[in-house]
C-alpha positions as CSV (number, residue, x, y, z in Angstrom):
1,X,65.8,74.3,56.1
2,X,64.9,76.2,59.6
3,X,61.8,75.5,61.0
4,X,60.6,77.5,64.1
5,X,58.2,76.0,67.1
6,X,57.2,78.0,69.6
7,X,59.0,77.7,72.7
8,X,57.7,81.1,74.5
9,X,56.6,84.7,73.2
10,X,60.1,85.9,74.0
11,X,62.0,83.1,71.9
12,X,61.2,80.8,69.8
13,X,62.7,77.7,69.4
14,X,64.6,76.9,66.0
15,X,65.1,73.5,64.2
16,X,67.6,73.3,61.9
17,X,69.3,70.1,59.8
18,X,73.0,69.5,60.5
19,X,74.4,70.4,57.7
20,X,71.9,73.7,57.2
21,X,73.7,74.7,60.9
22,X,77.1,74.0,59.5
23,X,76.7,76.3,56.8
24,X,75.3,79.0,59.0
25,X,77.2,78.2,62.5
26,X,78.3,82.0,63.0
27,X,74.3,83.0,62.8
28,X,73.1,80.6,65.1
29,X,75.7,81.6,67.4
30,X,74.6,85.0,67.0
31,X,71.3,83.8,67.4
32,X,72.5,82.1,70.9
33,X,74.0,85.4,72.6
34,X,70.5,87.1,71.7
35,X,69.0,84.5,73.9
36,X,67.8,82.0,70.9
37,X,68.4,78.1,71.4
38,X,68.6,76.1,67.8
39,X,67.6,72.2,67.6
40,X,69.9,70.6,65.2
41,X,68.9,68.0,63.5
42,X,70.4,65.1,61.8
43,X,68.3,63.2,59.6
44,X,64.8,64.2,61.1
45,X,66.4,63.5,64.7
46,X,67.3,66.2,66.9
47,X,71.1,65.3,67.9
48,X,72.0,68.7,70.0
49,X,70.7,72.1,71.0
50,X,72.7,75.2,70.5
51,X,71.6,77.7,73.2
52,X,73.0,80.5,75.1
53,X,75.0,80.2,78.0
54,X,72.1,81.5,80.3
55,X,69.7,78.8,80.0
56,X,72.8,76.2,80.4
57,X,73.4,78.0,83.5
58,X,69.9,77.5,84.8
59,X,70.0,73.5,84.1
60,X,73.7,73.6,85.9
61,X,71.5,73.9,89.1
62,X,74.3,75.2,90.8
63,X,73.3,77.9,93.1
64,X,74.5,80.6,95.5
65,X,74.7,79.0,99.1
66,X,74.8,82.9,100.6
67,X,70.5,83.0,100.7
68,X,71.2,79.9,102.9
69,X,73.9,81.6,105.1
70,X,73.3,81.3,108.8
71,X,70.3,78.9,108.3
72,X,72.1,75.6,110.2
73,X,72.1,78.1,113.4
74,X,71.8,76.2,116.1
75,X,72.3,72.5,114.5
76,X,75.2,71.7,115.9
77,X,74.7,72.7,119.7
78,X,75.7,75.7,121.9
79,X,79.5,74.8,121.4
80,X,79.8,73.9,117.6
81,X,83.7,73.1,117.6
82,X,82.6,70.3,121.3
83,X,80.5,68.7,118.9
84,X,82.8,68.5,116.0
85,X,85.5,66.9,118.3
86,X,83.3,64.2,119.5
87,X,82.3,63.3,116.4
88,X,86.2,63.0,115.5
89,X,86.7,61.3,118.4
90,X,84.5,58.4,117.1
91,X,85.3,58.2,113.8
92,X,89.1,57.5,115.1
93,X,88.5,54.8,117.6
């Protein structure tokens, strides 16, 4: 049995028993490349989530450091590689 909650007005999210999402694995991921994530459920207890690989990507948080590039300007002095060898310099005495 599928049940559907709604998640958004774009895609809804599906509930599904384990052994309904067994029998109809290539669907759901069908489903998932469309951009619809499935709660599967084992008995009444939602055990995993099959969604597409966008919205795993979002929860990665791993971002793109280039919006950040040439931010530290400045941080480390006029004379960046001066400032780097001191600190060296104390982490070896």
């Amino acid at each position: 049995m599928t049940k559907t909650t709604q998640r958004s007005s774009k895609h809804p999210l599906a509930h599904t028993g384990a052994e309904s999402a067994r029998a109809k694995l290539p669907s759901l991921i069908d489903a998932a490349e469309r951009g619809r994530a499935t709660v599967i459920k084992r008995r009444g207890r939602a055990v995993a989530v099959l969604a597409p690989m966008s919205a795993v990507e979002e929860l990665n948080g791993q971002q793109s450091l280039l919006p950040m590039q040439g931010s530290g300007r400045g941080l480390w002095g006029a004379d960046s590689r001066k400032t780097l060898r001191k600190l060296r310099d104390e982490w070896n005495r």
